[in-house]
N, C-alpha and C positions, 0 to 999 in steps of 0.2 A: 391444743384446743383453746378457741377463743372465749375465754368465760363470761357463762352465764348461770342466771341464779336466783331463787327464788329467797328473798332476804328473810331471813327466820331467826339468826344469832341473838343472843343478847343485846349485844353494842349495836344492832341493826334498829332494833325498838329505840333505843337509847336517843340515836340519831336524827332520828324522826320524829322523836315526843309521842313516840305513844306507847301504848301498855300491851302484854301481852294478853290481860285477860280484863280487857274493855277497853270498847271501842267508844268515843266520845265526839257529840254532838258537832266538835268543829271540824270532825271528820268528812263528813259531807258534806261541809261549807266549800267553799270554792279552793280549789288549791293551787290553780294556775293565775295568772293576769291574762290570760287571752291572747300574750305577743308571740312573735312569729318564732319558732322553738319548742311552742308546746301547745296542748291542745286538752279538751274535757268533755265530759259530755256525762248527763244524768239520762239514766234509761227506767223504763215502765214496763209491763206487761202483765195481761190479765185474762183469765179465761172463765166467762161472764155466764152466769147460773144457765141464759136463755140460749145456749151457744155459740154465741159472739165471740170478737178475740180480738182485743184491742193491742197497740203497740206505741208507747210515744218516746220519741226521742230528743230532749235538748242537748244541742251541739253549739257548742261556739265556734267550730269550723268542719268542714266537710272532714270524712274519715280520709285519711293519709294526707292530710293539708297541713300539719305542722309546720312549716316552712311561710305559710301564708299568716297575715295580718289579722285580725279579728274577722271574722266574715260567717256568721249564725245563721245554722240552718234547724229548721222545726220540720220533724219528720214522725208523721202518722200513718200507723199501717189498722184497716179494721177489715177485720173479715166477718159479715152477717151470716146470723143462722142456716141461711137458704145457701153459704158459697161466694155469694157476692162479694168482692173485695176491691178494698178503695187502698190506693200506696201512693201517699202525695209528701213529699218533699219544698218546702219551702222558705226560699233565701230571707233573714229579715238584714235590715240593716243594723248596723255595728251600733248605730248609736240607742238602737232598743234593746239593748241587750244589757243587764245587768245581773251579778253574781254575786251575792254577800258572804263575806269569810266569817267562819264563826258559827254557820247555821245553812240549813239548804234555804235559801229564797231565791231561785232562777226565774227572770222575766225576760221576755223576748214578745217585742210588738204587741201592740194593743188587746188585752184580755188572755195573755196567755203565763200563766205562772206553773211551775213546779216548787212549789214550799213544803216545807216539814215542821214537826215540833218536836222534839226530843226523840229524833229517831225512834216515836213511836206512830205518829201519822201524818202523813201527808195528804194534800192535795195536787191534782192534777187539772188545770182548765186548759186545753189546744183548741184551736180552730184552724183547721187546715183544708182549704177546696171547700167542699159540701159536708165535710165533716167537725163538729166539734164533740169534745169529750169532756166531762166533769165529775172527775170521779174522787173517792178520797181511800185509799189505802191504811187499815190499821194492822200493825206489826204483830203477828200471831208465834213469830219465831224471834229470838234478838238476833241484832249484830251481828256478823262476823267477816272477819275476811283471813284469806291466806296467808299463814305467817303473820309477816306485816302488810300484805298485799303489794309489796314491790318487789317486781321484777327487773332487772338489774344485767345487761349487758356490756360488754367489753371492758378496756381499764376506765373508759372514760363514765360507764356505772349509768348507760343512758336508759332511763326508765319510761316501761310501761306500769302502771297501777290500776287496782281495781278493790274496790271496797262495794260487797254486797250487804247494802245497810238494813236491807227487808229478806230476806229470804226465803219469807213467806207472809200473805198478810190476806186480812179480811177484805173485800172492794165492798165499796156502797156507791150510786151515783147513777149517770147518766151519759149515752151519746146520742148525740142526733143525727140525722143521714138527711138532707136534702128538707130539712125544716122538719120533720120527724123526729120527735123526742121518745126515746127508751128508758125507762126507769129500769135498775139491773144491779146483779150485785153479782159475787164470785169470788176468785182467790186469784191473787197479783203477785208481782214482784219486784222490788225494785235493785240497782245498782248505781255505781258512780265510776267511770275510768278517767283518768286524765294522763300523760304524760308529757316526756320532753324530745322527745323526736320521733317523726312520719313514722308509723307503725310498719311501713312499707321496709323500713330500713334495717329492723329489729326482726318482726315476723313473716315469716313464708303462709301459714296458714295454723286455723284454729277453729274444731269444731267448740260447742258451747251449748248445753241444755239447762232447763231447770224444771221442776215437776212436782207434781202429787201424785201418792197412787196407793191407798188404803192408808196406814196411819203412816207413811214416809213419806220425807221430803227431800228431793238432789239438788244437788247443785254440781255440775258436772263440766270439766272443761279440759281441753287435751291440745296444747299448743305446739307450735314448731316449729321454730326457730326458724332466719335463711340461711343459707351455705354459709357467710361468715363467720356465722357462730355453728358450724356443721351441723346444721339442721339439728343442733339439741332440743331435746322434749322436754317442757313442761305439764307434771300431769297437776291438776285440783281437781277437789273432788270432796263434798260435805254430805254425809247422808244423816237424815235424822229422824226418829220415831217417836209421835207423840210427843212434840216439841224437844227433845233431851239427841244430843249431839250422841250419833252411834258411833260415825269414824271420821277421819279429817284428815288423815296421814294421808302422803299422796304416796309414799314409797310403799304402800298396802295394796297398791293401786295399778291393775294394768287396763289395754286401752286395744281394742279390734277392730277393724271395719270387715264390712262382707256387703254382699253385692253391689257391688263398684260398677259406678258406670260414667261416661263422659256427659256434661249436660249438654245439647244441643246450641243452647242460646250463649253460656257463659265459654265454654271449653273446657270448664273443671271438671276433674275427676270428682266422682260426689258414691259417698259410702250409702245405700239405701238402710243398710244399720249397723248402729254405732254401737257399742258395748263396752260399760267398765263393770270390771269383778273388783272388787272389795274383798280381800284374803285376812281375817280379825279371828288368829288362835285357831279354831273347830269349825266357826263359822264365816263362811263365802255370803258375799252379796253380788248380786246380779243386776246390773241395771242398764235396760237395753231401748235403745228410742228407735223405733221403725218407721221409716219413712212411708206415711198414705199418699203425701198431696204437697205440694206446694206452695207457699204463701208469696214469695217475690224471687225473684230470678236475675239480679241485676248488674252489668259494671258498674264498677267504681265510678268510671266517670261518665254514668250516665246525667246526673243530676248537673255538671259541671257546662260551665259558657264554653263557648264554643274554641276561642282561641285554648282557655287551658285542658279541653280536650284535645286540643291539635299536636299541644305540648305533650299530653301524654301516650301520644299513638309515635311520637318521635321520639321520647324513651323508652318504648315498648312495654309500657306501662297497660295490665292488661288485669288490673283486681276486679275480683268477683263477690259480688254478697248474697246467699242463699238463705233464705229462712222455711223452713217447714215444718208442718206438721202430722200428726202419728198416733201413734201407740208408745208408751211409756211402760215398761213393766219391769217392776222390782219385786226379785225372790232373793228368798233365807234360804241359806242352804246348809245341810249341817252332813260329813258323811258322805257327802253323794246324795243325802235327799231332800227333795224340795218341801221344807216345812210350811214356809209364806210364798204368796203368788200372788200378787193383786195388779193390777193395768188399767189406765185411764189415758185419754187423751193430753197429748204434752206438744209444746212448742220448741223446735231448737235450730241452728244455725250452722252454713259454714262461712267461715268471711277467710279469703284466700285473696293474698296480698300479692303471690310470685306466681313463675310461671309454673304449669303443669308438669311436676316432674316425673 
């Protein structure tokens, strides 16, 4: 078996500079240069008191373009209370694009920043089509990430990473739609991925949620490797009650899908629900995302110019990104009986890099 591994050891923190029990401010600073080998990108998301449901993403390059040059794309996804939804995508140039190491300050073209302050709050301003968003997220849960949040393929240790610096947090702000301002507030989330090769190369596919739902918080993710590395599973997985960490262990952790079906537009098989149990002594947790509706439906390389679409239809390059939303519900389970039950609406994803297996 081709190894793969989610870095947790000692000498692994050691390696990296950081701690196993804090996570520190220059963690979210930039950790790539942008050159062709690797890739980053700070992500957003919120689900806004009046119904709303914003998404923003800075990227320093398209998803599975590690191999390419600096090339920053600004991608806003908002879905209004009525349904209406706007999914724009757009390229800035290389030279708007700045990242400061040490601290999150991402800018990307004129008016658009993602900054923090001690990974306790950030701001978000995008302007994307008819939309802009200006929101500021305050951290109502700390820090955390997986192990060390690197994952770590073959001898040559090519990494994917991921640091979930908000995991939960208060929103306060505003979006506008078509010269339309909303004043609006809710509960967000933030992260940070970056690596050093095309994700295409590393991962076959990986569902991905996160949620509220009476006093708990997930964070939930189920990855899978491609054939090279024999389709090995990564599970994560953080649940928490009233801000205080319940479980973290992923080896506690199993991982089902159920009503499976082919999507129409992508060709992915897509789980209409997702399920991880959480197994901790007497007590099981249950945390199940039910698919209602649809938020975007897209290839990989829909967003891309035409010539390196062309490139990707002749390496049979056929990734998919799904994002949808649901029902979220998490039960305690003690015995065989259900002591907690609670469910709210949640956001979650599949991003499917290979083909349909």
């Amino acid at each position: 078996m081709t190894e793969r591994r989610l870095a947790g050891m000692s000498d692994d923190y050691a390696r990296f500079g950081i701690r196993p029990d804090e996570v520190a401010e220059w963690e979210d600073g930039a950790r790539t240069d942008g050159s062709a080998g690797s890739y980053e990108w700070w992500y957003f998301d919120a689900h806004l008191d009046d119904g709303a449901k914003v998404v923003v993403v800075f990227m320093n390059k398209d998803l599975g373009a590690a191999t390419a040059p600096l090339s920053p794309q600004l991608r806003v996804n908002l879905e209004l209370p009525d349904g209406t939804a706007y999914d724009h995508a757009i390229a800035i140039p290389a030279a708007q694009w700045s990242a400061a190491a040490g601290r999150t300050d991402v800018r990307m073209g004129p008016g658009n920043r993602f900054t923090g302050e001690g990974l306790r709050e950030y701001r978000i301003e995008a302007t994307a089509g008819d939309v802009r968003v200006d929101l500021t997220l305050t951290a109502q849960l700390p820090p955390w990430r997986p192990a060390t949040g690197h994952m770590l393929f073959g001898p040559d240790e090519l990494q994917f990473n991921w640091l979930p610096a908000v995991p939960q947090g208060a929103v306060r702000g505003s979006y506008t739609v078509d010269g339309v301002r909303h004043e609006t507030a809710g509960v967000g989330y933030h992260d940070h991925n970056w690596g050093t090769v095309g994700l295409q190369k590393i991962i076959h596919d990986w569902y991905w949620g996160r949620g509220q739902a009476g006093p708990y918080t997930v964070i939930a993710s189920f990855i899978t490797s491609v054939e090279k590395y024999d389709f090995a599973e990564i599970p994560i997985f953080l649940l928490a009650r009233d801000g205080r960490i319940v479980g973290d262990d992923p080896a506690k952790m199993s991982f089902e899908r159920s009503d499976v079906y082919t999507d129409p537009k992508t060709g992915k098989p897509v789980a209409g629900v997702v399920r991880y149990t959480y197994v901790d002594g007497e007590d099981s947790y249950v945390v199940t995302f039910d698919r209602r509706r649809d938020l975007v439906r897209n290839p990989l390389t829909k967003d891309l110019p035409w010539l390196k679409r062309a490139a990707a239809r002749l390496v049979r390059f056929d990734g998919a990104y799904l994002r949808f939303a649901g029902d979220l519900t998490i039960e305690r389970r003690r015995s065989g009986e259900t002591l907690e039950r609670h469910t709210e609406e949640a956001i979650w994803e599949l991003m499917y890099f290979g083909h349909a297996r």
